[in-house]
C-alpha positions as CSV (number, residue, x, y, z in Angstrom):
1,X,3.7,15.9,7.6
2,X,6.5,13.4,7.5
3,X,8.9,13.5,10.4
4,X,12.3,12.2,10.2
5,X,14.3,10.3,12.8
6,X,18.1,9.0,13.1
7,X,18.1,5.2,13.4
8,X,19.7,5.0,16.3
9,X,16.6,7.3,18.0
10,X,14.5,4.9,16.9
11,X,16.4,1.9,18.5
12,X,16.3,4.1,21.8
13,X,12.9,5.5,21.8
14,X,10.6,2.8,19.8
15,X,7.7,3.1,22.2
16,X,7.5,6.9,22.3
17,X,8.2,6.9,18.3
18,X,4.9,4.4,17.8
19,X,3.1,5.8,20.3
20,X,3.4,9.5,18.6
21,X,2.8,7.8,15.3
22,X,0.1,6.2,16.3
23,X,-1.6,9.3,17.7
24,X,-0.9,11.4,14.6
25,X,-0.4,9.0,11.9
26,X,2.1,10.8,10.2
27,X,4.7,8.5,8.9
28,X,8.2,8.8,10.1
29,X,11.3,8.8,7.5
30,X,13.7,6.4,9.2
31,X,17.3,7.4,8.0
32,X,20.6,5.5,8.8
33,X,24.5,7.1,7.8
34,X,22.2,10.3,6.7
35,X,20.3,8.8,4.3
36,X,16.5,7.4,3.8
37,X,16.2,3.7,5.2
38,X,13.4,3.6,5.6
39,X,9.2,4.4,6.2
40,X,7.5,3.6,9.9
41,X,3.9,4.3,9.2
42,X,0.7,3.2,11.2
43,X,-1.3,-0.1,10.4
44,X,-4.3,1.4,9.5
45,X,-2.5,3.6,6.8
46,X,-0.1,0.3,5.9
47,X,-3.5,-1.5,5.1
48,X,-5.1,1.4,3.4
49,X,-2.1,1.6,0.6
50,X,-2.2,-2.2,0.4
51,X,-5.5,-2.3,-0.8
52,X,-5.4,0.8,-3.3
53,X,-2.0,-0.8,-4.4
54,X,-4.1,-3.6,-5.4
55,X,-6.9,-2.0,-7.2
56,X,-4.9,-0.5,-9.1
57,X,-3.0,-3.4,-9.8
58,X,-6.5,-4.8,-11.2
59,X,-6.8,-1.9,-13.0
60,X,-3.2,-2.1,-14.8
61,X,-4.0,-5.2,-15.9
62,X,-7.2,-5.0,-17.2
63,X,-5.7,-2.2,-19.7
64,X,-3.3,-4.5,-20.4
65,X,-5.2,-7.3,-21.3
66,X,-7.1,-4.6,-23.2
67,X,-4.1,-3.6,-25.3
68,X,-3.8,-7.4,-25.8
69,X,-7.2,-7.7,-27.1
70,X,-7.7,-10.2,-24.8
71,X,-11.5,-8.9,-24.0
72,X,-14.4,-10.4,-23.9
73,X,-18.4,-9.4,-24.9
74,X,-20.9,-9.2,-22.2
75,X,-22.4,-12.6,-23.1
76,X,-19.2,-14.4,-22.7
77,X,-18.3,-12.3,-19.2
78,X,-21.5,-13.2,-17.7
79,X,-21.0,-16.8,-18.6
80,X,-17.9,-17.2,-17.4
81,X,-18.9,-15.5,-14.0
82,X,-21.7,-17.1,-13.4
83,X,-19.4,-20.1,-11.7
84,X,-18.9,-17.4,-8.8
85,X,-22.1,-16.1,-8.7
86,X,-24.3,-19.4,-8.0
């Protein structure tokens, strides 16, 4: 469950804020003049999203360089990694 809290509640009441999210890891929607500024969300989440952000990234390009026709047979992939695989 997101919760949502004024900017200004924040400014007053950081350490209770990260302490709560920190307990419960639910994100908190951060809003300023009534409107969304932004996320506060825990490390461990932060890193989590990071790394699925960049598989997928990996992912997006490899289709790309599919559509591309940049590809390669098995031969020529095993070659070419064999320089990291010593």
């Amino acid at each position: 469950m997101i919760k949502t809290e004024l900017v200004t509640t924040l400014k007053r009441h950081a350490t209770e804020i990260i302490a709560a999210l920190q307990a419960e890891h639910d994100p908190v929607l951060i809003t300023q003049h009534g409107l969304p500024a932004a996320y506060l969300v825990d490390v461990t989440a932060f890193e989590s999203m990071n790394r699925r952000m960049a598989i997928l990234e990996g992912i997006a390009r490899g289709e790309q360089s599919i559509k591309q026709g940049r590809v390669l047979s098995h031969a020529q992939a095993g070659k070419r990694m064999s320089r990291w695989l010593k």
